[in-house]
C-alpha positions, 0 to 999 in steps of 0.5 A, spaced: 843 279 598 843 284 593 839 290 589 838 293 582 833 298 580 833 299 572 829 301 567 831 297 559 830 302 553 826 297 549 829 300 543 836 299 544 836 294 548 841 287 547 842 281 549 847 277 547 848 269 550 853 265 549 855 258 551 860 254 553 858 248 558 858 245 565 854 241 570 850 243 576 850 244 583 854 239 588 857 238 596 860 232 597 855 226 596 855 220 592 850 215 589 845 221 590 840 224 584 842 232 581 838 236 587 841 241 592 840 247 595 843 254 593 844 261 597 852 259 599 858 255 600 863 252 604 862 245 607 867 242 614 863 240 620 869 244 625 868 252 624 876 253 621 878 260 617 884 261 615 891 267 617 886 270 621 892 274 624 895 280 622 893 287 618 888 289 613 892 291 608 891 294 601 894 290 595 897 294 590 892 294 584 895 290 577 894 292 570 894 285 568 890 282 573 883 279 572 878 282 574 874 275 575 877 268 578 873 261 577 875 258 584 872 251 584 876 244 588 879 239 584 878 234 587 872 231 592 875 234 598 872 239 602 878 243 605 881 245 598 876 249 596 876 254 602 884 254 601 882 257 595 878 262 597 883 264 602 889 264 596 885 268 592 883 273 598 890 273 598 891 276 591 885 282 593 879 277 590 873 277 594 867 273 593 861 274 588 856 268 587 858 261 589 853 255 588 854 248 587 854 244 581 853 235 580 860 232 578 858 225 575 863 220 575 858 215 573 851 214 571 849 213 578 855 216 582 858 222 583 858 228 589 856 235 589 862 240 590 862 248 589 864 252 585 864 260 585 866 266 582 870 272 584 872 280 583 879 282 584 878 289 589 884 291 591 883 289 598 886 282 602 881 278 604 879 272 609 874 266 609 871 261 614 865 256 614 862 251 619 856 246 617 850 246 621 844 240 621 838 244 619 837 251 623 840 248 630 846 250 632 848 256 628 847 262 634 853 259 638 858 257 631 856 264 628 858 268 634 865 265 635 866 267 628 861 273 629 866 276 635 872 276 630 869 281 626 867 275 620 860 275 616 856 271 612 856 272 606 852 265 603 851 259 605 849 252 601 843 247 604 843 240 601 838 236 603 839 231 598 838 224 602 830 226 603 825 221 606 820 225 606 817 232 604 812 237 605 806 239 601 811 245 597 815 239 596 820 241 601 825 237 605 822 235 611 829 231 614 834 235 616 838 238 611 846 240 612 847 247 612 854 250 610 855 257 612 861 261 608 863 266 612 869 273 611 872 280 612 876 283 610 884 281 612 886 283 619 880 287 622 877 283 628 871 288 630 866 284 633 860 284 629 852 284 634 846 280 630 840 277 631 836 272 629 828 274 627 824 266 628 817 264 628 815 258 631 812 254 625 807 249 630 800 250 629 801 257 624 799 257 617 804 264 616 810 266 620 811 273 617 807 277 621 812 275 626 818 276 622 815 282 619 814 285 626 821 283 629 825 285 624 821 292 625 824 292 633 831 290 631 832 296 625 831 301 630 838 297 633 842 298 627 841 291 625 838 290 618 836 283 614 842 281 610 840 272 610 833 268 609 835 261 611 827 259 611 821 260 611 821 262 619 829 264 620 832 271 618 839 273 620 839 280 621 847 284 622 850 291 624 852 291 617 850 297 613 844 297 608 843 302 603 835 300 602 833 299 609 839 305 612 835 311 609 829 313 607 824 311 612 823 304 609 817 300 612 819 292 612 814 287 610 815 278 610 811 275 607 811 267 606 808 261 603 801 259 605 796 253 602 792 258 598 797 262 596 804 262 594 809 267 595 810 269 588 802 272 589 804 275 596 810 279 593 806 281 586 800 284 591 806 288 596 809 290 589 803 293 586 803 298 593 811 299 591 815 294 595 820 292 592 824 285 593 830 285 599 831 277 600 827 271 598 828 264 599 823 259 597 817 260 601 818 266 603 821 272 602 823 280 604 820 286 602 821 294 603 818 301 601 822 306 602 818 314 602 821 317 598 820 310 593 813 308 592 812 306 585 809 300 583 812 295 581 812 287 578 815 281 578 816 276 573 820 268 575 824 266 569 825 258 570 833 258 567 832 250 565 827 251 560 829 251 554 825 258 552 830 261 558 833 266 553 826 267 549 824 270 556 829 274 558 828 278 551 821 278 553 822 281 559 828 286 557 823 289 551 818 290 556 823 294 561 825 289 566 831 289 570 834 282 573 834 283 581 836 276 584 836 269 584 830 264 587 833 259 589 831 251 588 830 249 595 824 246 594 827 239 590 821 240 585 822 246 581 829 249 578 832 257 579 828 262 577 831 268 575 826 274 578 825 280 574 823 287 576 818 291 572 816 298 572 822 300 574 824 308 574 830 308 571 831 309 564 839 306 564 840 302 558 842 295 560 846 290 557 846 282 558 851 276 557 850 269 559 856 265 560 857 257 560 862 253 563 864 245 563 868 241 566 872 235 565 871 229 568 878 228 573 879 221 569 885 221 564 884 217 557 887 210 562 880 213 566 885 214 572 883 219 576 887 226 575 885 234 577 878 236 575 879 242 571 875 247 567 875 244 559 880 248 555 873 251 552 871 253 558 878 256 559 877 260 554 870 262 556 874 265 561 878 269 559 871 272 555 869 274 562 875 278 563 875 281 556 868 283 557 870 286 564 874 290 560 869 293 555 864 294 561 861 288 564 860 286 570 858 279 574 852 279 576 851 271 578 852 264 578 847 259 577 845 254 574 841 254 566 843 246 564 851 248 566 854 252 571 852 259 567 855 266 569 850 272 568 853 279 565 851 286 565 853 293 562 850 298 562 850 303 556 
């Protein structure tokens, strides 16, 4: 849900990586293999939020604060996490990124759990979740949470326990979906949505469905801020600085037998659109009037041991990171997506962060709170200190162990 325009002066750009270690993603699950899908956290299958009573309030801005907090459960409850996210909302931390991440307690045990990061703001904040099987029942659970001014911010899928998939490798099972929502402390304002849906029975493409039902709905003030699959798109009064101004025109273009979406965004791209959403299968473009310059997208695999060689690849030739492809489809990992072509001539600069935890087992292997490696600890405090030269949190995801992408331009 986020956009980026830069263009990297090949000359001078810098990337430095860093690392320390981590696992991968998680929601609770035992006995199962490291694949789960991304976009989101917070898992109880009854909606719950959190002090949703009494007025937003400004917190008065510390100087020794850190500007970033690792919010992550210490054990294989559910509640905590979002008790957590509510503590810090407390403190004036709103959320950035979230993922899940593999906690392995044995060779063929363990149970995924999340892990996200936050940004300290100023403002109180407060957060709620409720948990869906596929896409059924999202409408009712989101309006109750809709009318009492919360919004998405992300969600998590974990289709994990799948017996079947699909010719793209996706889940043909119903998977579970865990919607994390929030808003600012106190403020109760309803909030209209909509969500665009294309039946996918007997059709081969869902997007020119989708693309003409969001073109209705922008008229209404109602902008796409959520993929959740190749035929669901949650659009919310929320304002959007691409789609606000500009007299952009919207295209959604998905997956098909003969052609994967990389190749439908590259073809948009070369007519000047620029990426909005995207999930696996599918995604949200836009072309602004004012904007129509060509531009191009590159998908770099963050497992892949040449990851780093193709971020420096891409920097040199001017890319810009714009968003994360998400490994909803159990046969491939994330990509991170670079835009190419771009008509901004700031200079950026990157850092990639890694964390690892400790297993939850003392030296007598009983168990005890999961916490960050005292490393990891360390990798913190490098993440604040950075923030203090410039930089700033860009992403979670998940290069071999839980990584944070970081930016600064220059």
């Amino acid at each position: 849900m986020k956009a980026h325009q830069w263009l990297l002066n090949v000359s001078s750009l810098v990337l430095t990586i860093a690392f320390s270690s981590t696992p991968t993603l998680a929601q609770m699950s035992t006995l199962l293999p490291e694949s789960s899908q991304r976009s989101s956290v917070r898992f109880p299958d009854i909606t719950q939020s959190i002090n949703q009573s009494g007025a937003m309030r400004s917190v008065a801005a510390d100087r020794d604060a850190d500007t970033y907090k690792l919010v992550f459960p210490t054990g294989p409850g559910t509640n905590e996490f979002g008790e957590q996210l509510n503590k810090a909302g407390e403190q004036g931390y709103k959320l950035l990124s979230v993922m899940y991440r593999w906690h392995r307690l044995s060779a063929l045990n363990g149970y995924r759990t999340p892990v996200a990061i936050l940004k300290f703001d100023s403002v109180q904040h407060e957060y709620a979740w409720f948990k869906t099987k596929s896409e059924s029942g999202f409408d009712e659970k989101y309006k109750e949470q809709s009318d009492q001014g919360f919004h998405l911010v992300d969600f998590l899928v974990d289709d994990s326990i799948c017996g079947d998939t699909d010719y793209e490798g996706n889940c043909t099972s119903a998977a579970d979906y865990i919607f994390l929502l929030e808003r600012d402390k106190g403020v109760e304002k309803p909030l209209k949505f909509t969500v665009a849906r294309s039946v996918p029975t007997r059709k081969l493409e869902m997007g020119p469905e989708l693309t003409e039902q969001i073109k209705t709905k922008l008229a209404d003030g109602l902008y796409p801020i959520s993929v959740f699959n190749k035929f669901e798109i949650l659009l919310t009064e929320m304002n959007s600085d691409e789609l606000s101004t500009g007299n952009p025109d919207v295209q959604v273009v998905t997956i098909s037998v003969l052609r994967d979406v990389k190749g439908k965004i590259n073809d948009l791209a070369k007519r000047g659109y620029r990426l909005l959403l995207v999930s696996s299968g599918i995604a949200v473009m836009y072309r602004r009037a004012d904007n129509a310059t060509p531009v191009s997208y590159e998908w770099v695999d963050s497992d892949k041991s040449d990851f780093e060689k193709r971020v420096l690849e891409l920097q040199a030739r001017g890319g810009l990171y714009r968003m994360i492809y998400p490994n909803r489809d159990r046969t491939t990992k994330e990509k991170l997506i670079f835009e190419l072509g771009a008509d901004d001539r700031v200079r950026r600069e990157y850092k990639v962060l890694r964390f690892e935890f400790q297993d939850g087992k003392d030296a007598a292997r009983n168990p005890v709170p999961i916490d960050l490696t005292p490393s990891s600890k360390e990798t913190v405090k490098e993440m604040n200190n950075l923030a203090k030269q410039g930089f700033v949190v860009r992403e979670l995801f998940k290069s071999k162990k839980v990584s944070v992408l970081l930016e600064r331009s220059r």
